[in-house]
C-alpha positions as a Markdown table, in Angstrom:
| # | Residue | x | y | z |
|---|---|---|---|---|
| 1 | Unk | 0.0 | 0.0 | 0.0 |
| 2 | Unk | 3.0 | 2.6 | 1.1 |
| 3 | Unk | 4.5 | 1.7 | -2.5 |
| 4 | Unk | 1.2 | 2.3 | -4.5 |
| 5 | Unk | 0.8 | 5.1 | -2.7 |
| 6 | Unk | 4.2 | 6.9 | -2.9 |
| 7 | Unk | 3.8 | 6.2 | -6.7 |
| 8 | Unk | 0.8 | 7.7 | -7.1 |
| 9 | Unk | 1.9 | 10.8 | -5.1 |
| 10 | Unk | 4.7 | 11.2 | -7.5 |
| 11 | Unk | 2.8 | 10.9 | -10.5 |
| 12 | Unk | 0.1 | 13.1 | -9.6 |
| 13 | Unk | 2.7 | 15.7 | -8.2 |
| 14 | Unk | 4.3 | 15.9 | -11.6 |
| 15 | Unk | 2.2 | 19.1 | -12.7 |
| 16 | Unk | 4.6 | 20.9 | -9.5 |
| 17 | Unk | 8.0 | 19.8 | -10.4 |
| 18 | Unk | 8.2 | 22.4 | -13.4 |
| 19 | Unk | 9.1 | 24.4 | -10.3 |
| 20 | Unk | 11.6 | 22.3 | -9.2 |
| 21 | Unk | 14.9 | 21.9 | -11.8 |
| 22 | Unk | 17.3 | 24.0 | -9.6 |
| 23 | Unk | 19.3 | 20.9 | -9.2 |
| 24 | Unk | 19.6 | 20.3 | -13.0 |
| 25 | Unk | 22.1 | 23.1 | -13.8 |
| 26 | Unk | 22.3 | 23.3 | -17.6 |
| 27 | Unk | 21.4 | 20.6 | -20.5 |
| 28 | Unk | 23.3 | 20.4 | -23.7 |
| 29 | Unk | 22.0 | 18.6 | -27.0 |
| 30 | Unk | 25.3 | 17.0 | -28.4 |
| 31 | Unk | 25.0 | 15.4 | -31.8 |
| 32 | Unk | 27.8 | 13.1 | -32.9 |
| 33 | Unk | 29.0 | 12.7 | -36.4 |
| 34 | Unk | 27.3 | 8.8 | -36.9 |
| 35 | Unk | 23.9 | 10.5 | -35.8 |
| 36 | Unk | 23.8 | 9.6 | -32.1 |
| 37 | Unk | 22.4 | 11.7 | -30.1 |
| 38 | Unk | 23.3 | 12.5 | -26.3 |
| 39 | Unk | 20.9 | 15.0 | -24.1 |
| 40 | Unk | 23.5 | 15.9 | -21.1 |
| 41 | Unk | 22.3 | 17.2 | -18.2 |
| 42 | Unk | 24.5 | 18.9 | -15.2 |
| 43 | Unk | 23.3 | 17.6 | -11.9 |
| 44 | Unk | 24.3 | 20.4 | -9.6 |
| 45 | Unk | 26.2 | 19.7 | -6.2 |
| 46 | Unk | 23.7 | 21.6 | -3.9 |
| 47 | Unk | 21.0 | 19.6 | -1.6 |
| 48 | Unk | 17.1 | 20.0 | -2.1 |
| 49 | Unk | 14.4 | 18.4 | -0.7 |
| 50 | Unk | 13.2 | 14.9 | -1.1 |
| 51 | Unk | 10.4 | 15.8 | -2.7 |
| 52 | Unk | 12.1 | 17.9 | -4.8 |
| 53 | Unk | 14.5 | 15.6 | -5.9 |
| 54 | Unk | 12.1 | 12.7 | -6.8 |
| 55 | Unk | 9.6 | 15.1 | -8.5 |
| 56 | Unk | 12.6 | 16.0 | -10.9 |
| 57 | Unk | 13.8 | 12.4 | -11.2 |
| 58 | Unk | 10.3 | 11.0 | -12.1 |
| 59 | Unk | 9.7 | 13.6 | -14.7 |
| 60 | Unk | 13.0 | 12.6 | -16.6 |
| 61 | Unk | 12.9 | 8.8 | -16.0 |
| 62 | Unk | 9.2 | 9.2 | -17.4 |
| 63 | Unk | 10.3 | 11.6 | -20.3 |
| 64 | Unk | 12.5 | 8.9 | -21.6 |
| 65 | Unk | 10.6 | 6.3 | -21.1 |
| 66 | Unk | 8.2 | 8.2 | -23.1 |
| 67 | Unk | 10.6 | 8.6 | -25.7 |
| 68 | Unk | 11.7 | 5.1 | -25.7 |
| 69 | Unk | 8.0 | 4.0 | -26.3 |
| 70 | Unk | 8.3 | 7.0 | -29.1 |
| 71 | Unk | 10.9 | 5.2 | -31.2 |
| 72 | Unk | 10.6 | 1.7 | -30.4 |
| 73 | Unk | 13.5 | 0.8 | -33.0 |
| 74 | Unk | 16.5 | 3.0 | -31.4 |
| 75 | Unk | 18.1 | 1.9 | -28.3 |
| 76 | Unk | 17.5 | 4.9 | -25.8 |
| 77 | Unk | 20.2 | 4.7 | -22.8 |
| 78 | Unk | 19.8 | 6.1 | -19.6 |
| 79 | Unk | 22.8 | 6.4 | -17.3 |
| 80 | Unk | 23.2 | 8.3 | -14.4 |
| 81 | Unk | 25.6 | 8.8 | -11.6 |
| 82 | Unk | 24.7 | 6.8 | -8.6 |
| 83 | Unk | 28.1 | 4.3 | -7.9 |
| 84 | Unk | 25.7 | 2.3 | -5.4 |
| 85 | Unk | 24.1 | 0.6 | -8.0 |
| 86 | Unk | 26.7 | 0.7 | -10.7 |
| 87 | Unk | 27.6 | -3.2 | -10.6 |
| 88 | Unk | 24.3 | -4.3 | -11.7 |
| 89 | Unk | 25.3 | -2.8 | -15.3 |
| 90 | Unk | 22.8 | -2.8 | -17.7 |
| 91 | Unk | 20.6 | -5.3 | -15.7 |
| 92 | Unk | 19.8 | -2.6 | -13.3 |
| 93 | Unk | 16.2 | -2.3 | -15.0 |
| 94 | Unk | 15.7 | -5.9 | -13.6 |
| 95 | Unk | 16.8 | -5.2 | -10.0 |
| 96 | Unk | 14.7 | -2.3 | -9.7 |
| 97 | Unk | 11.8 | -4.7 | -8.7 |
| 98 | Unk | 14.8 | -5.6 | -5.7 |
| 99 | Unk | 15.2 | -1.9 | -5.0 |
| 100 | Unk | 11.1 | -1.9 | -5.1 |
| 101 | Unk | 10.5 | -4.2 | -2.7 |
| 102 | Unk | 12.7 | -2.4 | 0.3 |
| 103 | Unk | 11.1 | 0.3 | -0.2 |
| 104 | Unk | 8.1 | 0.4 | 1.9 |
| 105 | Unk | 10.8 | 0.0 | 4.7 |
| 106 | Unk | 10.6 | 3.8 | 4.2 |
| 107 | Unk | 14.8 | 5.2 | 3.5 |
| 108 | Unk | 15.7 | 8.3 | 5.3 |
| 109 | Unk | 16.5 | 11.2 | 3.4 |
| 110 | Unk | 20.2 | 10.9 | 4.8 |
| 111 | Unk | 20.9 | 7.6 | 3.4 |
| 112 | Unk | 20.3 | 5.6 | -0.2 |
| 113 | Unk | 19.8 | 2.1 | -1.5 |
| 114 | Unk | 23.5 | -0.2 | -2.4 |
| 115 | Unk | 23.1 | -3.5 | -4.0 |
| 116 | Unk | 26.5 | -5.3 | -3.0 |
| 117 | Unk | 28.3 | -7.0 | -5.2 |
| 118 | Unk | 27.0 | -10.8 | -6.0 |
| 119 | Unk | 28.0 | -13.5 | -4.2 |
| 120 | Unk | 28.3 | -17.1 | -5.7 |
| 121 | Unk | 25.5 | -19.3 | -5.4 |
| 122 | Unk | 23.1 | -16.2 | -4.7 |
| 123 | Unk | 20.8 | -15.5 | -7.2 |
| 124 | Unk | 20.6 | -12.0 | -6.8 |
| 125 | Unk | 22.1 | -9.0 | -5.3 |
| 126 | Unk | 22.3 | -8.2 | -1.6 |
| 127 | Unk | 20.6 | -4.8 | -0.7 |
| 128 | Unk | 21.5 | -2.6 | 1.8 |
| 129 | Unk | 20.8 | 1.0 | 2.9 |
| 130 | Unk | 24.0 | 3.4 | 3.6 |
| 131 | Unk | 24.4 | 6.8 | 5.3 |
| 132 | Unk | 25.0 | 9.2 | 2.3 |
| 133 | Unk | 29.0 | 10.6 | 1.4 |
| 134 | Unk | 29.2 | 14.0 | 2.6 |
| 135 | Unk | 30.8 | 14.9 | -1.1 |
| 136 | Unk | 28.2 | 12.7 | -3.1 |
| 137 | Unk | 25.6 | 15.2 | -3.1 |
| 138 | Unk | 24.1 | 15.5 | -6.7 |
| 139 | Unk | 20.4 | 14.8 | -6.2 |
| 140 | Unk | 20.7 | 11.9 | -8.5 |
| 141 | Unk | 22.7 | 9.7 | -6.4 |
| 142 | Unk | 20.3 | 7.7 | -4.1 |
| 143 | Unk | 17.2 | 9.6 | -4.6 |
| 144 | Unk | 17.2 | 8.5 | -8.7 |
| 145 | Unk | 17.4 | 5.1 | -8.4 |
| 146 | Unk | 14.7 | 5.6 | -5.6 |
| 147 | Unk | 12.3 | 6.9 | -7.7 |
| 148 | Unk | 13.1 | 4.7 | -10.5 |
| 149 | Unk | 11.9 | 1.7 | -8.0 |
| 150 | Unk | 8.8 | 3.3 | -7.5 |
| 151 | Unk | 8.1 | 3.1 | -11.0 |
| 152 | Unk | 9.5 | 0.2 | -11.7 |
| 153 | Unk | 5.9 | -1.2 | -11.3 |
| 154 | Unk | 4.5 | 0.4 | -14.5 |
| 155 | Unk | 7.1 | -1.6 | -16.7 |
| 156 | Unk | 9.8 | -0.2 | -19.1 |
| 157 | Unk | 10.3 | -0.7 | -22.9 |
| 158 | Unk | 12.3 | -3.5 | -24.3 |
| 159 | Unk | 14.7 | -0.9 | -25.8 |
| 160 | Unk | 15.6 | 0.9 | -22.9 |
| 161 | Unk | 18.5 | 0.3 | -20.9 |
| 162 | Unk | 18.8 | 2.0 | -17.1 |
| 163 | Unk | 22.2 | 1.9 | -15.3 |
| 164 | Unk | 24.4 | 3.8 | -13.6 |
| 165 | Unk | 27.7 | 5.7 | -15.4 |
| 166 | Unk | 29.6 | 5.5 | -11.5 |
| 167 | Unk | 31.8 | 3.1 | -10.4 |
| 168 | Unk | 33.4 | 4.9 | -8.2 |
| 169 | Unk | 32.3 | 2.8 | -5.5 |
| 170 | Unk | 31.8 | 5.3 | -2.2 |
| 171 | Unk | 29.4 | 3.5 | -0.1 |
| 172 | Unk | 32.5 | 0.9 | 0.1 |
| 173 | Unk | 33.4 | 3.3 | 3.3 |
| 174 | Unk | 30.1 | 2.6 | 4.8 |
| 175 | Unk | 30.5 | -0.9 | 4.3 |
| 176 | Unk | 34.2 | -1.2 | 5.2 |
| 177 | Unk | 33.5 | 0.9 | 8.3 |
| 178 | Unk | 30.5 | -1.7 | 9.3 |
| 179 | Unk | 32.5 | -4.0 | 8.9 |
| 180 | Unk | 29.9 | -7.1 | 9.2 |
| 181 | Unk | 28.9 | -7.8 | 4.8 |
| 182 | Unk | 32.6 | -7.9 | 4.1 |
| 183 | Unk | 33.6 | -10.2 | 6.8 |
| 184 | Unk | 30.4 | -12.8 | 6.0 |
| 185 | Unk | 31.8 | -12.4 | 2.6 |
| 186 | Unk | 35.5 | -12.0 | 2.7 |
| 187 | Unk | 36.4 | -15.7 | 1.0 |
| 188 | Unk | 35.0 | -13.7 | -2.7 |
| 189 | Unk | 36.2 | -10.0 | -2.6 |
| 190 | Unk | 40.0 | -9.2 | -3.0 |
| 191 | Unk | 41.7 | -6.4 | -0.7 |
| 192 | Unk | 42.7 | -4.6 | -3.5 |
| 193 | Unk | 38.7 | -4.5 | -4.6 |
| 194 | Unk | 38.0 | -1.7 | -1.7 |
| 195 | Unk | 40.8 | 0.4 | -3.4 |
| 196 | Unk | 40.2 | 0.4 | -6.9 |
| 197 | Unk | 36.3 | 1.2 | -8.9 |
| 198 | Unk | 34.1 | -1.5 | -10.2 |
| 199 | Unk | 35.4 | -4.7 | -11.6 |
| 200 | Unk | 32.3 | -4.2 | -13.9 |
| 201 | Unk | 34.4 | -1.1 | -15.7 |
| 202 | Unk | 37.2 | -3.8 | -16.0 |
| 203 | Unk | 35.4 | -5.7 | -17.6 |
| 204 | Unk | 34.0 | -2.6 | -20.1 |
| 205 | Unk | 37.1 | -2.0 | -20.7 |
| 206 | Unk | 38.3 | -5.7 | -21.7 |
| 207 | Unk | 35.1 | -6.3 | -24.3 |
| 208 | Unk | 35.1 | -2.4 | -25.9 |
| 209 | Unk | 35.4 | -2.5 | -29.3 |
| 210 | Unk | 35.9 | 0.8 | -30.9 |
| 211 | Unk | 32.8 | 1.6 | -33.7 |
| 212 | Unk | 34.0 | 1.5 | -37.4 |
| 213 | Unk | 32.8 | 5.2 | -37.3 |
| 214 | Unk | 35.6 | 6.1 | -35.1 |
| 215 | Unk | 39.0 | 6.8 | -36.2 |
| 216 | Unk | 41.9 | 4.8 | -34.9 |
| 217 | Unk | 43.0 | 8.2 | -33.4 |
| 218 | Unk | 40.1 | 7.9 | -30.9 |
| 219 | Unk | 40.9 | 4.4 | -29.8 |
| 220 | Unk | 44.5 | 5.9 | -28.9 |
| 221 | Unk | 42.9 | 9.0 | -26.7 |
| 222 | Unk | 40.8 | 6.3 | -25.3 |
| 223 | Unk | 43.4 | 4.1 | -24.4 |
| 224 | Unk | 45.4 | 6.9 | -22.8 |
| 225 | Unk | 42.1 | 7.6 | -20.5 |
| 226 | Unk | 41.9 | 3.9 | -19.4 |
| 227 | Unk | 45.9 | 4.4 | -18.7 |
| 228 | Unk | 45.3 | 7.1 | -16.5 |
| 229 | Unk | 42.7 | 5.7 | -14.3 |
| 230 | Unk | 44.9 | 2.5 | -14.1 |
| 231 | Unk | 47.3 | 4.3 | -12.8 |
| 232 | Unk | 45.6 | 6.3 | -10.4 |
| 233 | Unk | 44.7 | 2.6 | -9.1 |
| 234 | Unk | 47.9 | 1.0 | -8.9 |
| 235 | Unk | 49.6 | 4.0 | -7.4 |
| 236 | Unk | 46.6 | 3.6 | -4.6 |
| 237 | Unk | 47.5 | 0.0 | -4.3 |
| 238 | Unk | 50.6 | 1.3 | -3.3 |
| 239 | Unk | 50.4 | 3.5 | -1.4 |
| 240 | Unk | 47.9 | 1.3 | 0.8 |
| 241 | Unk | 50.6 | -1.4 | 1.0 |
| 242 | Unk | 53.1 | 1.4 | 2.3 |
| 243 | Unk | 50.3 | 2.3 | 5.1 |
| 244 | Unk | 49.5 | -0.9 | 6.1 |
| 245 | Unk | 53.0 | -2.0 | 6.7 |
| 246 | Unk | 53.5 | 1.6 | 8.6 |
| 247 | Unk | 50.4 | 0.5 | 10.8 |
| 248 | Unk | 51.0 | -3.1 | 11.1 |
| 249 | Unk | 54.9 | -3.5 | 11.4 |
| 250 | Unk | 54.5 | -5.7 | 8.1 |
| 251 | Unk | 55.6 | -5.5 | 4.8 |
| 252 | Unk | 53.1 | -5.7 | 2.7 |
| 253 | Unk | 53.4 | -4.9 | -1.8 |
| 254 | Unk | 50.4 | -4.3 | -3.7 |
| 255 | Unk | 50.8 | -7.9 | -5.1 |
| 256 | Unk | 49.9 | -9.0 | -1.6 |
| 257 | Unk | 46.3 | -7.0 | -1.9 |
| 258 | Unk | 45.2 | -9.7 | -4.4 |
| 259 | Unk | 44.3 | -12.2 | -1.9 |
| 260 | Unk | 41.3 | -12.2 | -0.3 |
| 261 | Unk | 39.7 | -10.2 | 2.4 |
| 262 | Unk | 39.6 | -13.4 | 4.5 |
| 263 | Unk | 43.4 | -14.1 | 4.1 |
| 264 | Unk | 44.0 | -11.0 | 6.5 |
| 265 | Unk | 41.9 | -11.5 | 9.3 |
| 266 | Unk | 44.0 | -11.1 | 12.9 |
| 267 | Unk | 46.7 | -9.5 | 9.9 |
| 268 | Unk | 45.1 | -6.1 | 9.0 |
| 269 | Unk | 41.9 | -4.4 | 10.4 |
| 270 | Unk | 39.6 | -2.9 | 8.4 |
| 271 | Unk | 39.5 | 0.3 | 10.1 |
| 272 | Unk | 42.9 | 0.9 | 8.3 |
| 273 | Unk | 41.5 | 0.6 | 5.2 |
| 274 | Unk | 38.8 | 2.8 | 6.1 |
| 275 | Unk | 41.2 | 5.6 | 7.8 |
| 276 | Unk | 43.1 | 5.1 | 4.6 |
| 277 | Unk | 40.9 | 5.9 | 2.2 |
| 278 | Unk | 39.0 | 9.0 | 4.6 |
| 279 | Unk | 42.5 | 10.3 | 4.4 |
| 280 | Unk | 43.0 | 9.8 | 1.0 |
| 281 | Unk | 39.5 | 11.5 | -0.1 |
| 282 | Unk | 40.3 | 14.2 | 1.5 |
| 283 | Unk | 43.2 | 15.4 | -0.1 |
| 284 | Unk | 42.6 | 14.3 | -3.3 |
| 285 | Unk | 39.7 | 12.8 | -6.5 |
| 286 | Unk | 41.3 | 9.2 | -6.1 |
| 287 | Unk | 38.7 | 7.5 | -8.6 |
| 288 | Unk | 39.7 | 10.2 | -11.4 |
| 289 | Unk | 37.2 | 10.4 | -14.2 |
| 290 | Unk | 35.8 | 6.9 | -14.3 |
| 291 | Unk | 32.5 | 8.4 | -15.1 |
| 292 | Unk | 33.5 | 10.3 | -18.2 |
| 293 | Unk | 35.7 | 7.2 | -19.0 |
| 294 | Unk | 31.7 | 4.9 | -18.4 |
| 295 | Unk | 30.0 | 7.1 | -20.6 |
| 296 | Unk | 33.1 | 7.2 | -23.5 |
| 297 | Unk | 32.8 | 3.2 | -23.4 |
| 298 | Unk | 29.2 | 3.4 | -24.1 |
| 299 | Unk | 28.5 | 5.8 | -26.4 |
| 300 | Unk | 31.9 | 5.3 | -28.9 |
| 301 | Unk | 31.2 | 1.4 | -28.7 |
| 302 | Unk | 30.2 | -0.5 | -32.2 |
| 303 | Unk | 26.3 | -0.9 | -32.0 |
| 304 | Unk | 26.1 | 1.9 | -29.1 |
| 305 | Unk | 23.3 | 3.7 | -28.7 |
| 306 | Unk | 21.2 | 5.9 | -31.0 |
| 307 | Unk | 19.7 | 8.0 | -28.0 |
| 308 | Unk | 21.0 | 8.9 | -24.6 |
| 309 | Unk | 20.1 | 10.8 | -21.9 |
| 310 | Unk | 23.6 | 10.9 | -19.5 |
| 311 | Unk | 23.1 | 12.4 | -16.5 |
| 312 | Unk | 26.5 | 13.3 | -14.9 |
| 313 | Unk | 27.9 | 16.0 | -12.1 |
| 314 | Unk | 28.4 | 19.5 | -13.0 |
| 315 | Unk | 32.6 | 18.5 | -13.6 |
| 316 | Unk | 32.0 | 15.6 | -14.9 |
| 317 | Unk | 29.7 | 17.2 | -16.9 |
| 318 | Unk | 31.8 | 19.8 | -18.3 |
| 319 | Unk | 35.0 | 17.0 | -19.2 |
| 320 | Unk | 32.5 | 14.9 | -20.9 |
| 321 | Unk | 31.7 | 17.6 | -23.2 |
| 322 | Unk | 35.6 | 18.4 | -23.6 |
| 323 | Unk | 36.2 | 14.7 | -24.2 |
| 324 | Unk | 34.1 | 14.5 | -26.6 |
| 325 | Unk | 35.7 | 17.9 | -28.7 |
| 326 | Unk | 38.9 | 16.2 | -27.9 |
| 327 | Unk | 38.0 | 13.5 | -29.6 |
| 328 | Unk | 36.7 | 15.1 | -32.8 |
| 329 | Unk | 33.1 | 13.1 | -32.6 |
| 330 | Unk | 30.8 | 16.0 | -32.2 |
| 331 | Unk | 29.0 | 17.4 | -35.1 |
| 332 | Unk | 26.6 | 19.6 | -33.8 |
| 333 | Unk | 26.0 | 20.9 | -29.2 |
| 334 | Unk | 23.5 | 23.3 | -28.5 |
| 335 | Unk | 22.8 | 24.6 | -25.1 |
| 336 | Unk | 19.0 | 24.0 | -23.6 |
| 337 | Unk | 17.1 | 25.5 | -21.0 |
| 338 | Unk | 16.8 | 22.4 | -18.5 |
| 339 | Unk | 12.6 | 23.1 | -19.0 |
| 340 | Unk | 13.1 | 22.9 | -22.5 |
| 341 | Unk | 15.2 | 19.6 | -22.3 |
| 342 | Unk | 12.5 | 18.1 | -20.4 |
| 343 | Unk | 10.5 | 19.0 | -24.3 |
| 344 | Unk | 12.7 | 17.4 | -26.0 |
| 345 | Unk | 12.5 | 14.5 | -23.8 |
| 346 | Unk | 8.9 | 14.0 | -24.4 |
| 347 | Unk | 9.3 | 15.1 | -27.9 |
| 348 | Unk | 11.9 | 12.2 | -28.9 |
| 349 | Unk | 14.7 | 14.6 | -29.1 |
């Protein structure tokens, strides 16, 4: 009854959120030279209401889903930053019934919905709620995938794709600071795992194949990008193993962070992990641009999408758009009115 009735609330409530897009910054309609077309919106870093937020995130999930139904021939993606969900890929359309069922449960406004990495034998994902990251405040992260579980029960097309362009994997300090998930499941997550982003971008990264509309120059910039964020991983690694041994009196190398999490109970506490990585946020972006880097994977792919709607954070934003010059793809990006986005939404673009 709580879900049906949040639903409803939201979809009546739809007439008000015209009012509401002061978290949406700015919207740009990029055209790329093969035809695709990419609506990016800037999801600004300032907090709004719950209401707020979920009024805004059902009229956009709805818009496309509109548009989806519009042009049932073209695959219309939908990725949006929200690294709690990001490792369900582009099956996250499937686990929103998951995310649907805890609902009810009622979230508070403070903390957002995780599905946890799968665990062999399980069928599906676990779910868990986790107090929100102090500098993960776009409006779309949490209270999106919320939103898209309430309306999960009204179905989506066939040739729509939902997922997350995150997999920067935040709520890991939630988890590693709780402690009890990893432990329980320590025998099938490495060390290293907690240090680096998604194994799911890995594995983006080991089955891209450049389109034939792309010149080899772009596969080279590509590459370069996927370089970087490698780097930025390995030279975390490191630095981890040089902590730990400060902490512990051990020598540890970053070859030793391939075990598993089980291998170094009574060795190395979590909590140095966790005072690691709060340390290391703090003084610097240690994921890099693995969103930007998402998005690139999908939308330069062969067979990528005809139509997507990438919703991104206003920096991320702004270096997906200089990517993509970078690159030399873009034929054609004008500037929208975030209201008048929302038209061409509903309009097909």
């Amino acid at each position: 009854m709580i879900k049906k009735l949040a639903a409803f609330i939201l979809l009546v409530s739809l007439s008000l959120a015209w009012e509401s897009w002061a978290h949406i910054k700015r919207t740009v309609f990029i055209k790329l030279h093969n035809g695709q077309q990419v609506l990016l919106m800037y999801d600004a870093y300032e907090g709004g209401s719950n209401l707020d937020n979920n009024l805004n995130a059902a009229f956009i999930a709805l818009g496309v889903k509109k548009m989806a139904e519009n042009h049932p021939d073209t695959w219309i993606d939908l990725s949006f930053e929200d690294p709690a969900v990001y490792d369900a890929g582009a099956d996250l359309i499937i686990y929103l019934g998951l995310i649907e069922k805890v609902i009810p449960q009622i979230i508070p406004k403070d903390r957002f919905l995780a599905l946890l990495p799968k665990i062999p034998g399980k069928a599906i994902f676990d779910i868990m709620s986790f107090a929100r990251p102090a500098k993960l405040s776009t409006f779309m992260a949490g209270d999106f995938t919320f939103t898209l579980g309430l309306l999960h029960q009204h179905g989506w097309p066939k040739n729509l794709t939902i997922r997350s362009n995150d997999p920067r994997h935040d709520h890991y300090m939630s988890l590693i600071k709780s402690k009890e998930w990893l432990l329980n499941n320590g025998d099938y997550m490495r060390m290293a795992d907690l240090l680096k982003t998604s194994w799911k971008l890995h594995d983006k990264i080991s089955f891209f194949e450049l389109s034939q509309d792309w010149s080899p120059d772009v596969m080279a910039k590509i590459t370069t990008r996927i370089n970087i964020i490698n780097n930025l991983e390995n030279e975390r690694v490191t630095a981890f193993a040089n902590y730990a041994s400060m902490r512990t009196g051990v020598n540890y190398t970053s070859n030793d962070f391939l075990q598993p999490i089980s291998f170094f109970n009574n060795k190395i506490d979590l909590s140095i992990i966790y005072d690691f990585l709060t340390q290391h946020k703090n003084m610097l972006n240690i994921y890099g641009d693995s969103p930007v880097l998402d998005v690139l994977l999908t939308l330069l792919k062969k067979d990528g999408p005809g139509t997507s709607v990438v919703i991104l954070g206003e920096r991320n934003a702004h270096e997906l758009v200089c990517a993509l010059d970078e690159l030399g793809v873009v034929s054609k990006k004008i500037p929208l009115d975030p209201i008048e986005s929302l038209n061409q939404l509903y309009q097909g673009l």
